[in-house]
N, C-alpha and C positions, 0 to 999 in steps of 0.2 A: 136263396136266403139273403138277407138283407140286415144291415145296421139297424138298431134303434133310430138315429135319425142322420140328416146329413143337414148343417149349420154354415150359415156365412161366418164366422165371428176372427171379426178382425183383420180382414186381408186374406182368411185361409179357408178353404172347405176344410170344414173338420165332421170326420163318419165317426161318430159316439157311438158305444158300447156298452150298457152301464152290465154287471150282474153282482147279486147279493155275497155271494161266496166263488172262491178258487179251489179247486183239489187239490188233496196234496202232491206234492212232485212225486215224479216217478221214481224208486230208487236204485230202476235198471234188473231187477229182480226178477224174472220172469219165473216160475214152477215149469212141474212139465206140461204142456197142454196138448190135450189128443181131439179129436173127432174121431166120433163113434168108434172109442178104442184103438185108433191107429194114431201114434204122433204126429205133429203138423209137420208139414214138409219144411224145410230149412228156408227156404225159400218164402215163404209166409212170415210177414209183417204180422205183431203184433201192438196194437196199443191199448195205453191204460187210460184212465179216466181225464189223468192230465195232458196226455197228448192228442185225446179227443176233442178236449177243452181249448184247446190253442188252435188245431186244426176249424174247428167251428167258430172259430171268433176271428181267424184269418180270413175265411169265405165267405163270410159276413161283408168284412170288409172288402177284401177284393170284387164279391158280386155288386156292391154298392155305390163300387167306385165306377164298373164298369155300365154299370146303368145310368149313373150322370153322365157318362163321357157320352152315351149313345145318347142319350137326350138332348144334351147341350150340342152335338155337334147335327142335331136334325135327324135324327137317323130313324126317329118316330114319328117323324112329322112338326111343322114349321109350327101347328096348334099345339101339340106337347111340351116343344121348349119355351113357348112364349107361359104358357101357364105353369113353367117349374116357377115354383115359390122365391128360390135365391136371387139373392140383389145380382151377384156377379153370376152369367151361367155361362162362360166359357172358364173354363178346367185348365188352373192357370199349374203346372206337376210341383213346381218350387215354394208354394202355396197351400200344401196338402196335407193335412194332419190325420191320426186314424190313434183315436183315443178311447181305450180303454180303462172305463172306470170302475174301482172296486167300490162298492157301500157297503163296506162293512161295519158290523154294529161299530156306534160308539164307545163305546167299553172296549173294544177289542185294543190292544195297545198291539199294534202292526209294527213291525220291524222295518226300517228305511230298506235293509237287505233284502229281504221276501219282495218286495218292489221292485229292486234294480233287476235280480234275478228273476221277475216275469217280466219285466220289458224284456232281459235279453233274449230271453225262450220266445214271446211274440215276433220280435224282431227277427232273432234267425228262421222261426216258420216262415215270414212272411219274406224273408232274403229273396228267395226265385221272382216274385213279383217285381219289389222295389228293382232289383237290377234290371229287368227286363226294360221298366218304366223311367228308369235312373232318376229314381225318388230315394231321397236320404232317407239312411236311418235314424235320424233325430226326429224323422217326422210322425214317429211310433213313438205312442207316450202311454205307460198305466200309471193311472192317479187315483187319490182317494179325493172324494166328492169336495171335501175342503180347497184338496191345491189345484183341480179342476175348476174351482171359483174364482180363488183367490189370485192362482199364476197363468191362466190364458184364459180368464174372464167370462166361464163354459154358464153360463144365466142356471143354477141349480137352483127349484124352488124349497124343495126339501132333500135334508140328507137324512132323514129317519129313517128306521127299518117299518 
């Protein structure tokens, strides 16, 4: 799986994200849930539609990231990295941004909260990664197609639904 796209802009590979809507948070609630009449075993991970949601837009990125690095460092061949499209294609880690964008309608009046609180849920999905990579976590950003324009310069041509 893969990002939308992956951007020079401005000094930094930035792997974009965009989707229309977010689920709502989980609220830790689980019912009872059986297979075919027997309870799940204790042991059995369950997730809900928001922690599917994070999980899939962390693999996005991560799969994204790890396919420029394998590009830019040759690892396809000396014709593949010459034809990546990016100005810069060596994968500079201190340089690396992984933006997720909401478009939600215009009408919707979003709460600055509901924001910081899915950056932190992206950013802790993505904790195992960044430390591995020891890529900060400032370098995880969710925006609304506005301050994705306006505060890291993301070339949006339309923010309509």
């Amino acid at each position: 799986m893969a990002c939308e796209c992956i951007s020079f802009i401005e000094g930094h590979h930035c792997f974009i994200e965009a989707k229309r809507s977010v689920p709502r948070k989980a609220d830790g609630k689980v019912g009872v849930v059986s297979l075919n009449g027997a309870p799940l075993p204790k042991t059995w991970e369950i997730y809900d539609n928001y922690q599917h949601f994070l999980r899939s837009i962390c693999k996005k990125f991560i799969d994204s990231f790890y396919i420029l690095q394998a590009i830019s460092e040759g690892r396809h061949g000396r014709q593949r990295k010459e034809d990546l499209s990016l100005k810069e294609k060596c994968v500079n880690l201190d340089r690396i941004r992984f933006i997720l964008i909401i478009n939600f309608p215009v009408e919707k009046n979003v709460e600055k909260q509901e924001l910081v609180t899915l950056t932190e849920a992206l950013k802790n999905e993505m904790r195992p990664f960044l430390k591995i990579w020891k890529i900060h976590d400032s370098s995880v950003k969710v925006l609304l197609p506005i301050d994705a324009k306006t505060k890291l310069n993301i070339p949006i041509s339309s923010c309509s639904n």
